[in-house]
N, C-alpha and C positions, 0 to 999 in steps of 0.2 A: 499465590495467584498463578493461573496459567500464563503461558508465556504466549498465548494468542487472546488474554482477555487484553485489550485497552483500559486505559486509567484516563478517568475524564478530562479534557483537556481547559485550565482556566483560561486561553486567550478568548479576546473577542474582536471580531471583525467590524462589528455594527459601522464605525464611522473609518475603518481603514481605507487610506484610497485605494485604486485600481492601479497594480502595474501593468498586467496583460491582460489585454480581452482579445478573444478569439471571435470573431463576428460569422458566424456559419462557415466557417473558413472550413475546407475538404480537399482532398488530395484523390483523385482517380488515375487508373491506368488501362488506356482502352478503356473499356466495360465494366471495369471489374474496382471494386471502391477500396483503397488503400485505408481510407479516413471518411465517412461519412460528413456530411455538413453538421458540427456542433457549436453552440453557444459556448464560452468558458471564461470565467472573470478568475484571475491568479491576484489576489490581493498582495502589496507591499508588507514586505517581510515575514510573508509565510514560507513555511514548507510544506507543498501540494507534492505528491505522490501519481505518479500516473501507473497505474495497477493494474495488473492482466495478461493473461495469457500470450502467446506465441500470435502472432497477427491480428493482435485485438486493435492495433492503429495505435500505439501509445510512441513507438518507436518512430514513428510516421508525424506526430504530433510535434515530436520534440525537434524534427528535424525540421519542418515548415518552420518553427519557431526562430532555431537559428538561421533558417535561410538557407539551408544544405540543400530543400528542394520547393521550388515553386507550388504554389495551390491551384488547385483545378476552379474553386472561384473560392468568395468571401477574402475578408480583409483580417490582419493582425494587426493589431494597435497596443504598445508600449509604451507607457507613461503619456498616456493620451495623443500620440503621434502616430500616424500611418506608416507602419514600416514592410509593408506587405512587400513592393517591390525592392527593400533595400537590399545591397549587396551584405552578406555574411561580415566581413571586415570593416562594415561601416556601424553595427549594430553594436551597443554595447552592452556585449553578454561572454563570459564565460562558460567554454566549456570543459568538462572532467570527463573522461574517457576510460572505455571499462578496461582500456588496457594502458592506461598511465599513458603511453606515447612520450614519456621524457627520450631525451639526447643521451644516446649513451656516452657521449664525445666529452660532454659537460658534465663539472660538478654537481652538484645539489645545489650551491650557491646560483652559479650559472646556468642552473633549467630557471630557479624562481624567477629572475632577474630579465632573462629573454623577453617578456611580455613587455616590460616596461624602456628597456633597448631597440624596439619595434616604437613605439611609442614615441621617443628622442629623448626621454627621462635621462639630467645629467645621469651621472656616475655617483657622486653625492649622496645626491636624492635618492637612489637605487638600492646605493647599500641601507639605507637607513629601511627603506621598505622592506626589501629584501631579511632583514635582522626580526622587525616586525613581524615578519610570515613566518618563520621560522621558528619563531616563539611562540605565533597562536598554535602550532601546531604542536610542539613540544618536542623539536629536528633543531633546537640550537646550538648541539655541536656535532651536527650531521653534516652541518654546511661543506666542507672542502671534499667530502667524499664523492665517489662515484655512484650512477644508479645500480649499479651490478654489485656492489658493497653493501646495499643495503634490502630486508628482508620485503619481502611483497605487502606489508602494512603499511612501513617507510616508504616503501615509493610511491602507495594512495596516498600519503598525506602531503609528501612534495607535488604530486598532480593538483592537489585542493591548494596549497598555501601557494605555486603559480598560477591556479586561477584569482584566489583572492589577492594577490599584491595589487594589483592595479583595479582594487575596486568596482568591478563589475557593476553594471547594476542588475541584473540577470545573471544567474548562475543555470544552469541544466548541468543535471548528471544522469550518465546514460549507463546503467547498470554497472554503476561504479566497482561495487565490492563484490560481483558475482563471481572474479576470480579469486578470492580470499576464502581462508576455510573460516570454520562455522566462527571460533574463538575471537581470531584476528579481525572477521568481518561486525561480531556483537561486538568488537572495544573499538572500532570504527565508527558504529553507530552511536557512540556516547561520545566520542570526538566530534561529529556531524554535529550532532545535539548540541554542545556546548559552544562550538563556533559561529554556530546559525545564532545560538543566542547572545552571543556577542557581540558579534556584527549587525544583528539585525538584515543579515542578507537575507533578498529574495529566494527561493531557492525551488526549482523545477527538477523532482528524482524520479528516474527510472527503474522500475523492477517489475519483476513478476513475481517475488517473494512475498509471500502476505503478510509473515511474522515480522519481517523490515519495514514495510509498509505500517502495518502497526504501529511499530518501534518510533519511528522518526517523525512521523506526521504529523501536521498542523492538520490537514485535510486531505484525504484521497479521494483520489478520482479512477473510480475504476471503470475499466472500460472492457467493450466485449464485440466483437463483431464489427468494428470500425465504430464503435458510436461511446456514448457517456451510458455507463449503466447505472449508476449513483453518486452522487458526490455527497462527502458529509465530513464533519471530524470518524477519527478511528472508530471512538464510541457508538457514534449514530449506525456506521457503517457494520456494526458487530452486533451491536444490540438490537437493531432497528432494520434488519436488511428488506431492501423492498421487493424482491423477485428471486426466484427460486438460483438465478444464477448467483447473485449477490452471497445468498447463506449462503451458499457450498462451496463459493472461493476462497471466501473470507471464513478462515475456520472451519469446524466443519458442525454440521446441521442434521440433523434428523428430519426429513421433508417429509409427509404427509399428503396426501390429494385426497379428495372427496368433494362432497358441495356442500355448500353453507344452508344449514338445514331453518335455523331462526338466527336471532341476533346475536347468540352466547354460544351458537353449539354448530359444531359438523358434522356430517354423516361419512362413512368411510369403511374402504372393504376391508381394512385391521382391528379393526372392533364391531363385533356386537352393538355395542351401546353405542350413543351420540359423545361427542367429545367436546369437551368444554373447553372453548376459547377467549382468551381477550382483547384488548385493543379494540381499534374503529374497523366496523364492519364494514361500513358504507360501501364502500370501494367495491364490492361484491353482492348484487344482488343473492336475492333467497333463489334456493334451487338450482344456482347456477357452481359451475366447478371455480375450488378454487384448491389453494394448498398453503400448508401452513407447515411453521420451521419451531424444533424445540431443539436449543442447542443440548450438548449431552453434558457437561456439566449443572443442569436445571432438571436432569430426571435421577429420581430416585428409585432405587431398589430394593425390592423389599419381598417376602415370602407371597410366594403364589396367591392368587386370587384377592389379593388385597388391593390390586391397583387397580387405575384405567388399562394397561397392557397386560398381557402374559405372554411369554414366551421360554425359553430355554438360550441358555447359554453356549455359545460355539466355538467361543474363544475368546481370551484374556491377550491384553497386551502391556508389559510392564514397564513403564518410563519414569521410574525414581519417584517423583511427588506427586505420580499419581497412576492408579489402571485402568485400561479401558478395554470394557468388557461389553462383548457383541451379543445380543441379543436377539435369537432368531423370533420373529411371529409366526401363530400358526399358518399365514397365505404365505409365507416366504420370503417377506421383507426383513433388512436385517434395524435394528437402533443401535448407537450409541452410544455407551454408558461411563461417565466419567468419577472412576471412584478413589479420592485424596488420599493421599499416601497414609499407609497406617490404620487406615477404617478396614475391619473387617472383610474379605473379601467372599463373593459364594464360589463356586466350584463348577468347572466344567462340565455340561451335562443336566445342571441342575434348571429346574420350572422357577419361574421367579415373577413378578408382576412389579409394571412399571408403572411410576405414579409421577406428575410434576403441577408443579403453579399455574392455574391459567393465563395469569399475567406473565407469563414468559413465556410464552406461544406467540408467533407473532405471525400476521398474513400474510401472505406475500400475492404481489401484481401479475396478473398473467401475462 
């Protein structure tokens, strides 16, 4: 499977309560909108994803949440409580930081342990928590060491087991792993995974990684321009994207424009012929422009003339279990082409026609 497909997620929301609802809440500066006014319900003990670009407002989001910066209007509410004006130390949320922020002065024992020595937690009680965190994290005989003794994994995971000792009920992570390299940051994300599911903690993550995003998610929320661009499980969001931003951030897409010619077909300056669509039209009147996304694992290739496309090949690109091979059209758009490791391949240069399911063509929103 690609490592950007999702795997359908079993949880269900249907009757989970509410921990955070964001009620039009937005953040401006002078003129200029940091966070647009958005709706947003974070259900108890999910992991929602806030996904997106460099100034898409996700970093903006996270920090109203914790109270780092005041809203320009609208209200946050926490387990049904108005916490809009509360001070940041009054809120009971955890947060993980993309740059760990431990004590270098203190063990590993004694970072975990600080949150609940703020708190007036005997010394008793502390260690026993303390012993706790240490174990969900799998740092139990890391405890007496220093942070500079241990490697940039071990110190995200003492960053996470001193947010969890004292129980949060809100956790935020704010591009927790984006200093970790690729290896350290995937066996991060299977420790996330199994802690979230053990705790049953709420859990609010930050990135602009899609393949992370993927990874971890209950639901993401991606976001574009200060505002909510979709919210869905991984699946919905990959399979189902509703706007031409959506496909091309999440994964990547072969996007299409034309106008929707009748209820099954487009018209388009990449073909000759009408193209054959699925899904609900509605959305889209007749005659009017729209555009439609085939991700490039869903097109096949095949000898010249035999498909709905034809084009020439401009370049291959080889990534282990699978190649992805470019596909010039004669107007000079390029496609996509994703071919499983092992399958024959065509050749540089060579005329080829491209052919895919119309139910995996999907519309997108203007």
């Amino acid at each position: 499977m690609d490592s950007l497909t999702p795997t359908a997620s079993t949880k269900s929301y249907a009757n989970d309560a509410v921990k955070l609802h964001a009620q039009g809440i937005c953040k401006f500066y002078d003129a200029t909108a940091a966070l647009n006014p958005i709706e947003l319900k974070i259900l108890a003990g999910e992991l929602l994803t806030l996904l997106g670009p460099s100034g898409s407002g996700k970093t903006t989001l996270l920090q109203l949440i914790a109270g780092l910066v005041k809203p320009t209007s609208g209200r946050l509410m926490i387990d049904g409580r108005d916490q809009t004006d509360l001070e940041p130390y009054k809120r009971d949320i955890g947060v993980v930081f993309q740059n760990y922020s431990l004590f270098p002065h203190l063990t590993v024992q004694e970072n975990i342990a600080f949150p609940l020595q703020m708190r007036g937690q005997s010394d008793r009680v502390s260690a026993t928590q303390v012993s706790n965190a240490l174990e969900m994290v799998g740092l139990e005989r890391f405890g007496k060491r220093f942070p500079h003794e241990l490697s940039g994994g071990q110190q995200q995971r003492v960053a996470l087991a001193r947010c969890l000792v004292y129980k949060p009920s809100l956790i935020l992570m704010d591009e927790s792993l984006s200093a970790l390299d690729r290896k350290l940051r995937e066996a991060m994300q299977v420790e996330i995974k199994r802690i979230h599911r053990e705790t049953s903690s709420t859990i609010i993550f930050v990135t602009h990684d899609q393949e992370e995003a993927l990874a971890l998610s209950d639901r993401i929320c991606l976001m574009n321009n200060g505002a909510i661009e979709q919210l869905g499980t991984p699946l919905e969001l990959y399979d189902k994207p509703k706007t031409v931003f959506a496909a091309t951030f999440i994964g990547t897409s072969n996007v299409v424009s034309g106008q929707l010619a009748n209820a099954a077909q487009i018209s388009s300056d990449i073909s000759e012929r009408l193209i054959d669509i699925g899904g609900d039209c509605k959305k889209v009147a007749l005659g009017q422009p729209c555009s439609i996304a085939i991700r490039p694992e869903n097109v096949r290739i095949g000898d010249c003339g035999a498909g709905i496309l034809n084009g020439t090949i401009i370049e291959e690109i080889y990534a282990g279990s699978e190649t992805r091979m470019m596909v010039e059209l004669p107007n000079g758009s390029v496609f996509t082409v994703r071919v499983p490791g092992g399958a024959q391949r065509c050749q540089l240069g060579e005329n080829v026609s491209l052919t895919w399911d119309p139910q995996h063509v999907r519309i997108l929103e203007s």
